[in-house]
N, C-alpha and C positions, 0 to 999 in steps of 0.2 A: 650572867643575869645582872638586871639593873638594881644593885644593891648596895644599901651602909648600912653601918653597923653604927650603934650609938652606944659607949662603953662607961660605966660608972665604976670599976676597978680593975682590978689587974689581972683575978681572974676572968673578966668580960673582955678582954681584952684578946687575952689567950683563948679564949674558947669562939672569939669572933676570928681569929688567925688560922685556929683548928680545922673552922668551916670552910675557909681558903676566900673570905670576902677581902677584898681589896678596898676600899676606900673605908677608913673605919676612922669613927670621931670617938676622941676618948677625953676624959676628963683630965686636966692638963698635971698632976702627978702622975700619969698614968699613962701617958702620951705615948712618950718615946720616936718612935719614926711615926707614927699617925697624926692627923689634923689634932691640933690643942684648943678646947675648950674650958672657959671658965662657968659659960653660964650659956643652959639652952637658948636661950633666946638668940644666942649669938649666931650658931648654927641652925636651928631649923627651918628659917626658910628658902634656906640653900635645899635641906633635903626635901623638905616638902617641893619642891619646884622641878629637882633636877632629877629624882629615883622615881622609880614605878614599885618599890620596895624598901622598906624599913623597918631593921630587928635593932629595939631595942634591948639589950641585956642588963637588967635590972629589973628594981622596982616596979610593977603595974603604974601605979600611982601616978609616978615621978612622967610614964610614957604619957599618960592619959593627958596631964596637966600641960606637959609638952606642946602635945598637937589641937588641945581643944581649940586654940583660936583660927586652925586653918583647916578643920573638916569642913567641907562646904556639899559635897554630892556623893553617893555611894556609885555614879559612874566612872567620877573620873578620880577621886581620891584614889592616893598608892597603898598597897598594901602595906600595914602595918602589923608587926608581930611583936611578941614581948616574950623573954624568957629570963629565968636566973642564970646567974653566972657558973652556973654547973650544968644547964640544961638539962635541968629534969623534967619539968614547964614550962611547954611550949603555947604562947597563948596566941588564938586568931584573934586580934583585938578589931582591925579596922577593913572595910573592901574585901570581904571573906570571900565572897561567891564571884564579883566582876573585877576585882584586882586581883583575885588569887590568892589573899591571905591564906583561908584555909587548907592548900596545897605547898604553900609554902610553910605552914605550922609544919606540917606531915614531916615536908621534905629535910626539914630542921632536925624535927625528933627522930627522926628513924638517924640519921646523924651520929646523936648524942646520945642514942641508946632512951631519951626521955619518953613523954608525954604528949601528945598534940592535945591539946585543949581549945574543941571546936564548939560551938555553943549556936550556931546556927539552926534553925527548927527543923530544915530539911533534912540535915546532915543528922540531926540527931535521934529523928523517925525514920530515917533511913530512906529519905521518900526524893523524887528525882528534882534533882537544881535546875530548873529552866536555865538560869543569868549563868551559872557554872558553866552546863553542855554549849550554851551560846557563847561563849567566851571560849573553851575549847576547838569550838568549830571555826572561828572567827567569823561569826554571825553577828549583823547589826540588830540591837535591841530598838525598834521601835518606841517602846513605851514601856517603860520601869515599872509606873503603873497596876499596868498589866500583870508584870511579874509577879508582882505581891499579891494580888488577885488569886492567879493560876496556883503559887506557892498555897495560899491559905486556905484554896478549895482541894488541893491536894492532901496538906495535912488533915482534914475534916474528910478525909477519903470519898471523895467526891471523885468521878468521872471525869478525865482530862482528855480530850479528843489530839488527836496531830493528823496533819495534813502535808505528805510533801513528795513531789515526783524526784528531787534528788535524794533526801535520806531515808533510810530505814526508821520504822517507830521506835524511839528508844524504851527498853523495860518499864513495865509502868504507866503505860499512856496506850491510849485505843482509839478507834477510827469515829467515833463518835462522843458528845458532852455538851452539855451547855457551854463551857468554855473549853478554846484550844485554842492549839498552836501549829500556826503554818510557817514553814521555812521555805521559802521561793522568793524571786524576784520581780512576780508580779504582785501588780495591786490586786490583793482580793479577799476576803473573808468567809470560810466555809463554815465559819463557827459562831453561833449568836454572839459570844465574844471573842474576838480573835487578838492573840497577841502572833504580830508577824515578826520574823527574824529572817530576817536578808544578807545570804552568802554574799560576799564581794567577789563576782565571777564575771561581768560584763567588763567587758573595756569599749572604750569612746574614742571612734577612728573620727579623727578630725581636721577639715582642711581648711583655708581660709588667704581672704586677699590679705597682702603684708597691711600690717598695720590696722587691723581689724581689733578695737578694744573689747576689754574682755565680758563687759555684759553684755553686747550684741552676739559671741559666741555662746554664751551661758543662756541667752534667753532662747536661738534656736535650739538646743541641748534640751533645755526644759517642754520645751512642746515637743520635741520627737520622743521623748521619755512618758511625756501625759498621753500621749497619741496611741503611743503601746504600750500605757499601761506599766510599765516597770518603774520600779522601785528605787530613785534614785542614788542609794546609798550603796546600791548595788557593785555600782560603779567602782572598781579598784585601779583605773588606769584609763591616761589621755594620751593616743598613741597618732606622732603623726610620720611625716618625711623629715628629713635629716634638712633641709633649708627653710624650717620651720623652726629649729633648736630655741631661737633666739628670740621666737615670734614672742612678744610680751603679753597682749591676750591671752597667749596656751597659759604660759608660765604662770600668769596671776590666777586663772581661773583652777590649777591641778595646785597653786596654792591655797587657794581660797577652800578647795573640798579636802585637801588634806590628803589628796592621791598623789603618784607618781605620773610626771609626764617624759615618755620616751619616744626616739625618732628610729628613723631608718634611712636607708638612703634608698634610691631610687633603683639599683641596682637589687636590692634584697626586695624589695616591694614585686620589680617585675618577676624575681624568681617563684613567686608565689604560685601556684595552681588552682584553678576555681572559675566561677563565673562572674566576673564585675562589671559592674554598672560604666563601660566605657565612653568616656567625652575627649577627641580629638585637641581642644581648645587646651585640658589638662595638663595630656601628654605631651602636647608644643613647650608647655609653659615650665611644667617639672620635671619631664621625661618619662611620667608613668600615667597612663589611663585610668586609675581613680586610686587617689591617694584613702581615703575617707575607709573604704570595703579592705582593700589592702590592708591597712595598717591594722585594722582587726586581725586580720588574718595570720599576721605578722607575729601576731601575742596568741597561736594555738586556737584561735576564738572561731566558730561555727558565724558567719554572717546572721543574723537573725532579723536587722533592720537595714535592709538596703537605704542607700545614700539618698537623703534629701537636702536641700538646697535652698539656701535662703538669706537676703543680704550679706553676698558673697562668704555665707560660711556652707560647708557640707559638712555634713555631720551622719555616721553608721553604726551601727552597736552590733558586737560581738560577744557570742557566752562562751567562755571558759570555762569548764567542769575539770581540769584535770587536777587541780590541786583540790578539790574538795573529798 
């Protein structure tokens, strides 16, 4: 797990070693083989940058004061936790439901024999975490918004509708409501209010003349996506031919969304079985009659949008269900 530990005595020290965390800042009496601190300020915005997790053992207080100048979003802030140096008091302090605090309180106290001390309204009616099961699922939240919406008409025990051809309705939620919740990858609203959550299951077979920069790719990408309706964020992968590795377009554009981009060669591409969109001109130029349908195919992916074509880019979208 991506964690530090931030140690205010000897016993926080020992009990952050207990837990078996490896990177642990300790107050500089205290140090020994771990990072030396004299004054937070010194260290936090290392951690705040670099962890998706941080358990302070001490004081509340001292945590609070710590991080107040660098909470900025409940999306993308790390979780933060707080406990005493004996772990009796495990507290979710920060990122409870979309960082995992309060799983990580849990996974603390059961630990140290302690207390999870979760203070969340859902968690504590007992009533279902949209931002949690979306975060479980690795489902894109749309709209935050919304969450707090769906959460506040759920604690008022109100009617939550869910809508979705990949998952089951979870506990708690019914096929109809003035507000719900669809999980798919199209665009679409079954619900006077809909908050959507989008699997990362499509990958983006993608081919292109050398030297094709990367918003002319990105922008045919964005019309075959608005064309059919899917949900951009859908997208977990930009899969092309292995004489594309290098192509700077791919690479800026799987940097720019924050996915992975992976090749193949030409030889795995034709071992494929299926029906593709064959052009002779391809085949001369790569060795395989359509790089684009291929390379979906290549990532498990069901073809869903055969290969269109446009200032020298092609572009095909594949659905992957098997990890969901």
């Amino acid at each position: 797990m991506d964690i530090c530990a931030v140690c205010f005595t000897k016993a926080g020290v020992e009990l952050a070693e207990k837990l078996g965390i490896e990177k642990i800042y300790a107050f500089h009496k205290y140090a020994g083989k771990h990072i030396s601190f004299t004054s937070l300020s010194e260290i936090m915005p290392v951690c705040w940058r670099h962890y998706a997790n941080i358990l302070f053992i001490g004081a509340c207080g001292i945590a609070v004061r710590a991080i107040a100048p660098f909470v900025v979003d409940k999306q993308i802030d790390p979780a933060v936790v707080v406990c005493d140096d004996r772990g009796k008091n495990v507290i979710s302090l920060v990122a409870g439901h979309i960082g995992g605090a309060n799983r990580l309180a849990k996974k603390i106290a059961e630990k140290t024999e302690g207390r999870a001390v979760i203070t969340t309204a859902t968690d504590v009616n007992e009533k279902f975490a949209v931002d949690t099961w979306a975060v479980e699922n690795d489902l894109y939240i749309t709209d935050i918004e919304m969450v707090k919406k769906i959460s506040a008409a759920l604690l008022n025990n109100e009617t939550i509708g869910f809508y979705s051809k990949l998952y089951e309705t979870p506990e708690g939620l019914f096929d109809n409501g003035k507000y719900g919740i669809y999980v798919g990858y199209k665009d679409m609203r079954p619900f006077d209010h809909t908050l959507t959550l989008v699997p990362r299951c499509i990958v983006a077979g993608i081919g292109c003349k050398k030297g094709t920069d990367k918003d002319t790719i990105k922008a045919v990408l964005d019309k075959v996506l608005k064309e059919n309706h899917i949900n951009k964020n859908a997208i977990y992968k930009i899969a092309s031919i292995d004489i594309k590795k290098d192509e700077k377009g791919l690479i800026d554009l799987a940097k720019e969304m924050n996915i992975d981009f992976d090749t193949y060669t030409a030889e795995d591409l034709n071992s494929l079985k299926g029906d593709f969109t064959q052009s002779a001109f391809v085949e001369e130029t790569t060795g395989v009659d359509c790089v684009c349908e291929r390379a979906c195919a290549a990532n498990f992916g069901k073809v869903i949008v055969k290969k269109y074509a446009e200032n020298g880019v092609t572009v095909a979208l594949g659905e992957n269900l098997n990890d969901l």
